[in-house]
C-alpha positions as CSV (number, residue, x, y, z in Angstrom):
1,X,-4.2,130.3,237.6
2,X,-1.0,132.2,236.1
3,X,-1.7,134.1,233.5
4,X,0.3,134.1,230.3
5,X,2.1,136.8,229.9
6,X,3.1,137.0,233.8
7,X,4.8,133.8,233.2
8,X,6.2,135.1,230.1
9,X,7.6,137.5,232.5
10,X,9.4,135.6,235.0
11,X,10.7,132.9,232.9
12,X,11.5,135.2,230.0
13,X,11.7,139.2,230.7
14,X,13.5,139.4,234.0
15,X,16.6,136.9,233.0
16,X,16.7,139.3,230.0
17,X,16.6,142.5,231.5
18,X,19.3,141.7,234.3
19,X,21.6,140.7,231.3
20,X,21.3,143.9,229.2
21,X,21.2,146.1,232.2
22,X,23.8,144.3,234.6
23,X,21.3,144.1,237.2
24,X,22.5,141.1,240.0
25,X,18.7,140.9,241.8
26,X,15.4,140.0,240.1
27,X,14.7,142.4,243.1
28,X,15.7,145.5,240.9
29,X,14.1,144.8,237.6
30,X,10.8,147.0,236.7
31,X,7.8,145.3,237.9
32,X,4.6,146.5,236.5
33,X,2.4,146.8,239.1
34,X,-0.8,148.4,238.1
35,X,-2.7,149.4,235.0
36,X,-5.3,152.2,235.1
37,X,-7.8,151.8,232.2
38,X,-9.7,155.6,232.5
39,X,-12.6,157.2,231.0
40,X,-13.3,161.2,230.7
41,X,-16.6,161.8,229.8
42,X,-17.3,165.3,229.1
43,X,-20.4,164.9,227.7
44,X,-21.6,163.1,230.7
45,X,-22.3,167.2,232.3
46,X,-25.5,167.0,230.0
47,X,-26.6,163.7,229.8
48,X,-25.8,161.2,232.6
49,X,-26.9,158.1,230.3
50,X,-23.5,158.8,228.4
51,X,-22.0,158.3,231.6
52,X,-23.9,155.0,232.2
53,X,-23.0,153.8,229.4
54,X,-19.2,154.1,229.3
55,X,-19.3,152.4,232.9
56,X,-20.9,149.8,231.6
57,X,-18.5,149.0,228.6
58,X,-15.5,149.6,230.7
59,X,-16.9,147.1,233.2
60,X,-17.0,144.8,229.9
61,X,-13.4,145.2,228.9
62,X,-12.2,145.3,232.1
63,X,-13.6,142.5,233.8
64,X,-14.0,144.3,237.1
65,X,-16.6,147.6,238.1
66,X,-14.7,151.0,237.7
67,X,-15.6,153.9,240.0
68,X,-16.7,156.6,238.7
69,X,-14.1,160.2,238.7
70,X,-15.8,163.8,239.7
71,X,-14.8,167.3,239.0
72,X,-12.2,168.5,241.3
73,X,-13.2,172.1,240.9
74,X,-15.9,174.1,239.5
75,X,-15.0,175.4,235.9
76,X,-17.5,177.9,234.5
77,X,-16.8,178.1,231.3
78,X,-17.8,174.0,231.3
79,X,-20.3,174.4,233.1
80,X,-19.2,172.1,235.4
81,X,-19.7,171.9,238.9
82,X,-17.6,170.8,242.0
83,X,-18.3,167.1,242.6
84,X,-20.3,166.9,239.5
85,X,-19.5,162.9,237.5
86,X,-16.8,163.1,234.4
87,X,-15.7,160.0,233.8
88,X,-14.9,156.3,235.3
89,X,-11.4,154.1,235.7
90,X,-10.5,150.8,236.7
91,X,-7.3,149.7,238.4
92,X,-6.2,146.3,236.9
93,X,-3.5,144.0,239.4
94,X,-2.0,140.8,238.9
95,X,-4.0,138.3,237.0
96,X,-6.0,140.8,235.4
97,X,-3.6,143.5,234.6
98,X,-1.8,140.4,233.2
99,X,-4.8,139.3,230.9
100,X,-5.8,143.0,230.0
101,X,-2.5,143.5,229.0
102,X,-2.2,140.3,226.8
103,X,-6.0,141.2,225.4
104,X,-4.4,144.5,224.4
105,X,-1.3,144.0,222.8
106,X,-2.1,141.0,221.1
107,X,-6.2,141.6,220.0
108,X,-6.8,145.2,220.5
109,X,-3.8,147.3,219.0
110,X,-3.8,145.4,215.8
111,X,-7.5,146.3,215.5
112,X,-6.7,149.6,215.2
113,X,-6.4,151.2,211.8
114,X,-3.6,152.7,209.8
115,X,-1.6,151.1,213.2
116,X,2.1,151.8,213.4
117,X,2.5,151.2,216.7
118,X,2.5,153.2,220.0
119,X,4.7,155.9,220.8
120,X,7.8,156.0,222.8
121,X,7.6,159.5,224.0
122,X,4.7,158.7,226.3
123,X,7.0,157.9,229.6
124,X,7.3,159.7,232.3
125,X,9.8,160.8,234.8
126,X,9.0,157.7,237.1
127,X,9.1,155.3,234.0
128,X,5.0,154.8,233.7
129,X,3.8,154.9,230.2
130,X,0.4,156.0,229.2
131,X,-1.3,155.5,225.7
132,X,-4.6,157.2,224.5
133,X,-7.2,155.1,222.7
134,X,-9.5,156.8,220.7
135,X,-12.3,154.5,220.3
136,X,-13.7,151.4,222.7
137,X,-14.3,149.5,219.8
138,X,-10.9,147.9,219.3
139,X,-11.4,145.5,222.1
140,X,-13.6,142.0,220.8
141,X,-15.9,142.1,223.9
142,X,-17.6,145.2,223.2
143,X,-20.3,144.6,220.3
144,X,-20.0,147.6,217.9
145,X,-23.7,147.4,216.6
146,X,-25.3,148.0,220.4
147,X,-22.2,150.7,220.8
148,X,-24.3,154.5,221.6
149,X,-21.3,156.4,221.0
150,X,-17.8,156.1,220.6
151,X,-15.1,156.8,223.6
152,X,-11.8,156.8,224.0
153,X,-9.7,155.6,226.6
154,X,-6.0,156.2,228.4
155,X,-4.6,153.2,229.7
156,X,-1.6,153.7,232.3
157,X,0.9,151.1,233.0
158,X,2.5,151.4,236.4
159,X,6.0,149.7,237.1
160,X,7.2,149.9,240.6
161,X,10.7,151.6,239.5
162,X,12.9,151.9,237.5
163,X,14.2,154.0,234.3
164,X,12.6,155.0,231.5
165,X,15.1,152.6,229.2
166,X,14.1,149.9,231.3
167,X,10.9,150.0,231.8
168,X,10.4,150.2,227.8
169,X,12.6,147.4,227.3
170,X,10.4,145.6,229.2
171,X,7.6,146.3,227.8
172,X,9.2,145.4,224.5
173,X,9.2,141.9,225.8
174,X,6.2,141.8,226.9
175,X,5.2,142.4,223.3
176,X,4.1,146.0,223.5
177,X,5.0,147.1,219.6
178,X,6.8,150.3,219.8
179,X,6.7,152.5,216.8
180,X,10.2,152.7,214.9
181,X,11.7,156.3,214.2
C-alpha cells in the first residue's frame, strides 16, 4: 500500500518542483531516499539498561529494530572504550520513511512546545537536512508515564541529489514547517 505522503509526492511535489526550478525530467528532482532516526546514549557507558531502553522506544516509533552504534575510538576522558555500545539508529525506506515522515510532521512537531518550527540552516553541502529532537516523548506511540528517562533524537533526511534550495522546497511541500526569519 502507498503511503500518503509518497503519493502526495508524485502527484503533487515533483510537477511543482520541475516548474519553479525549470527542470524537464522527474528524473532530476530531489528524491528522498532515506531517513536515519539515531540515538546517542552517553549514559549507556554506565548503565546498559539505559541503552535497552532507548532501543526499545526507538523500535516503537520506528516500526522496525535499530542496530545498535559503538565507540569508534577509545576516549579517556569518557571513559569510554573502543567498541564499547553508545547509542542505536534506524534507517527508514519507502513506505516507512514515508509514514515516519507523515507521523512527524503532522503529530510529532506540533507536540513540541514553544514550537516555531525547524530551522533552515540545518542542510548540508549534499542537500540532507538533519533536525535534533530533544525529547522521545513528542511521538503518540511512546507512553510518557512508563518513559525511564527522557532522550533525544536526530533525524536525517537523505535526498538522492540535488541543491540545498531544492531539496528544502521540497520538503516545504511535503509539509515540513520551516521557521520564518
Amino acid at each position: 500500500m502507498i503511503a500518503r505522503l509518497q503519493k502526495q509526492y508524485r502527484e503533487e511535489t515533483v510537477p511543482k518542483i520541475k516548474e519553479k526550478f525549470g527542470i524537464t525530467s522527474c528524473m532530476a528532482v530531489p528524491r528522498l531516499e532515506k531517513i536515519v532516526v539515531s540515538m546517542g546514549v552517553g549514559k549507556a557507558i554506565a548503565d546498559a539498561k539505559i541503552l535497552e531502553s532507548a532501543m526499545k522506544d526507538l523500535t516503537i516509533i520506528a516500526g522496525q529494530q535499530p542496530v545498535m552504534t559503538r565507540a569508534k575510538k577509545a576516549i579517556s576522558n569518557f571513559k569510554l572504550k573502543e567498541g564499547a555500545p553508545i547509542g542505536c539508529k534506524v534507517t527508514l525506506r519507502r513506505t516507512k520513511m514515508f509514514e515516519f515522515m507523515d507521523r512527524f510532521v503532522n503529530i510529532g512537531l506540533p507536540r513540541i512546545r514553544d514550537f516555531n518550527g525547524v530551522s533552515a540552516k540545518s542542510f548540508d553541502k549534499q542537500g540532507n537536512f538533519t533536525v535534533g529532537i530533544s525529547e522521545q516523548a513528542i511521538f503518540p506511540e511512546i507512553d510518557t508515564g512508563k518513559l525511564q528517562h527522557t532522550q533525544g533524537m536526530d533525524i536525517t533526511f537523505v535526498f538522492n541529489k540535488g541543491p540545498k534550495e531544492q531539496t528544502m522546497e521540497v520538503l516545504r511541500l511535503l509539509g515540513m514547517p520551516f521557521a520564518k526569519r
